[in-house]
C-alpha positions as CSV (number, residue, x, y, z in Angstrom):
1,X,106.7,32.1,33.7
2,X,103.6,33.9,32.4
3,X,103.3,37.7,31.3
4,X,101.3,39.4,33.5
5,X,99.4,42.0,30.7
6,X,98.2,44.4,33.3
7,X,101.5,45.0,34.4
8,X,103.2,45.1,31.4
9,X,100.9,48.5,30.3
10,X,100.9,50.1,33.6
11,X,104.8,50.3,33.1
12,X,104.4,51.4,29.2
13,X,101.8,54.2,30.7
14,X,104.3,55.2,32.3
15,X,107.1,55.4,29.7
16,X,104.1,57.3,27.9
17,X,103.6,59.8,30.0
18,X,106.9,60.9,30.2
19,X,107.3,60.9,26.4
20,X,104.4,63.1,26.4
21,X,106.0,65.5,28.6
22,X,109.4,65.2,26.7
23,X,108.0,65.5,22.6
24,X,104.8,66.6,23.3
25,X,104.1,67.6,19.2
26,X,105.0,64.0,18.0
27,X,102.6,62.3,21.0
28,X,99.7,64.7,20.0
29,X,100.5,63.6,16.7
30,X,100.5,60.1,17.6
31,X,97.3,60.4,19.7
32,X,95.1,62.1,17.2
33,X,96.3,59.5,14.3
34,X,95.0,56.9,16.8
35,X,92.0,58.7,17.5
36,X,91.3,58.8,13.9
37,X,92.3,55.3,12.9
38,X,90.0,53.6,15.3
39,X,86.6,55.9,15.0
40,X,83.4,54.3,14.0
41,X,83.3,54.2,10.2
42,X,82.4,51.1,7.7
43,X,84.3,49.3,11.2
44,X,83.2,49.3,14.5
45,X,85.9,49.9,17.2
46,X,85.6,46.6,17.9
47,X,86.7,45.4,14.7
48,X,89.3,47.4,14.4
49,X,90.6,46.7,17.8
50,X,90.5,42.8,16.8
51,X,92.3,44.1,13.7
52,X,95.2,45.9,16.0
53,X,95.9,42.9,18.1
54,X,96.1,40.7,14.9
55,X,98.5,42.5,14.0
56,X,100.1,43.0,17.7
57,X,100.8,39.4,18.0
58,X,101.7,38.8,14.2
59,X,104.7,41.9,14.6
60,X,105.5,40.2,18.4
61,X,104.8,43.3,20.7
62,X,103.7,42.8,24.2
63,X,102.8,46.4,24.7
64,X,100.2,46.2,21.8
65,X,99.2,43.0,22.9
66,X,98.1,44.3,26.5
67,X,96.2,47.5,25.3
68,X,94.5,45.7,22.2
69,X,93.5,43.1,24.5
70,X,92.1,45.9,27.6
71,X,90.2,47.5,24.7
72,X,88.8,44.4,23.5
73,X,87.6,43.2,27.1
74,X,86.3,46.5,27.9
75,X,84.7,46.8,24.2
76,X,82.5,42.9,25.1
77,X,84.5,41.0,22.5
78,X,84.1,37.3,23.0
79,X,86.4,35.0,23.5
80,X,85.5,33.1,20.1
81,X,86.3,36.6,18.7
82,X,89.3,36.9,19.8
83,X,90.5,33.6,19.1
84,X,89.6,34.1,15.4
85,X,91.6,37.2,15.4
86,X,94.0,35.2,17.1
87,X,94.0,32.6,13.7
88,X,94.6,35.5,11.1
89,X,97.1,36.4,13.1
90,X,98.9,33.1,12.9
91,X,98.2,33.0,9.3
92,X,100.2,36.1,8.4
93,X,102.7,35.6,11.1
94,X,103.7,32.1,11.2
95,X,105.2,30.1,13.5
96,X,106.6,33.3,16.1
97,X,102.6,34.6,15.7
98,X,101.6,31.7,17.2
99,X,103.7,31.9,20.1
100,X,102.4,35.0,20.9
101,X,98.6,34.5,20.3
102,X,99.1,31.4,22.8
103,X,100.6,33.7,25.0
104,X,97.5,36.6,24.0
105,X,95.1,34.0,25.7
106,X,96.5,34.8,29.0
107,X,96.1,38.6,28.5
108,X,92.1,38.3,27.4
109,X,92.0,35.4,31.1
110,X,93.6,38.3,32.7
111,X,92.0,41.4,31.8
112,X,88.9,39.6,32.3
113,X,88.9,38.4,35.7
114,X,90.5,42.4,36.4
115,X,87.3,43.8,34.3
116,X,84.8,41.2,36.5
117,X,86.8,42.6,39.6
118,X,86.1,45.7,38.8
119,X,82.3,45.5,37.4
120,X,81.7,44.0,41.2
């Protein structure tokens, strides 16, 4: 059975939401250490968002996976991009990496055909 991506972070957005209802301080903290971490410096946000997945897959998380993955479609990233992202990944994960960058594929087919969809 495959993962459907889009699915899986409409349900974490969710989750979110309610966290930031619940601990508002620690999710504004959160959101402004993201907001930080991924600005244009000596990286683009592309880099950086190949960066983040590589290590999504390599630590096994679905969530980070999905939303690296969104970014990345929505950012133009190509597939041989991703792919090589995909390799570090492996490299520093091993074996369990390379499960999930298999599995990452199908979250860049995915959030491609929705991004086509939605560019129509």
């Amino acid at each position: 059975m495959s993962k459907s991506y889009p699915e899986i972070t409409e349900r974490i957005v969710g989750g979110i939401r309610t966290l930031h209802k619940n601990i508002p301080d620690t999710m504004q903290g959160f959101s402004a250490m993201a907001k930080g971490a991924t600005a244009t410096g000596a990286l683009d946000e592309k880099m950086k968002e190949l960066i983040a997945l590589s290590i999504g897959v390599a630590t096994r998380c679905d969530g980070c996976i999905g939303f690296h993955m969104k970014a990345l479609v929505r950012l133009g990233a190509s597939r041989e991009e991703v792919e090589e992202a995909l390799g570090v990944a492996v490299y520093m994960g091993g074996g369990p990496a390379l499960m999930y960058a298999a599995d990452a594929i199908h979250a860049f087919n995915q959030f491609t055909e929705l991004h086509s969809a939605e560019s129509s």
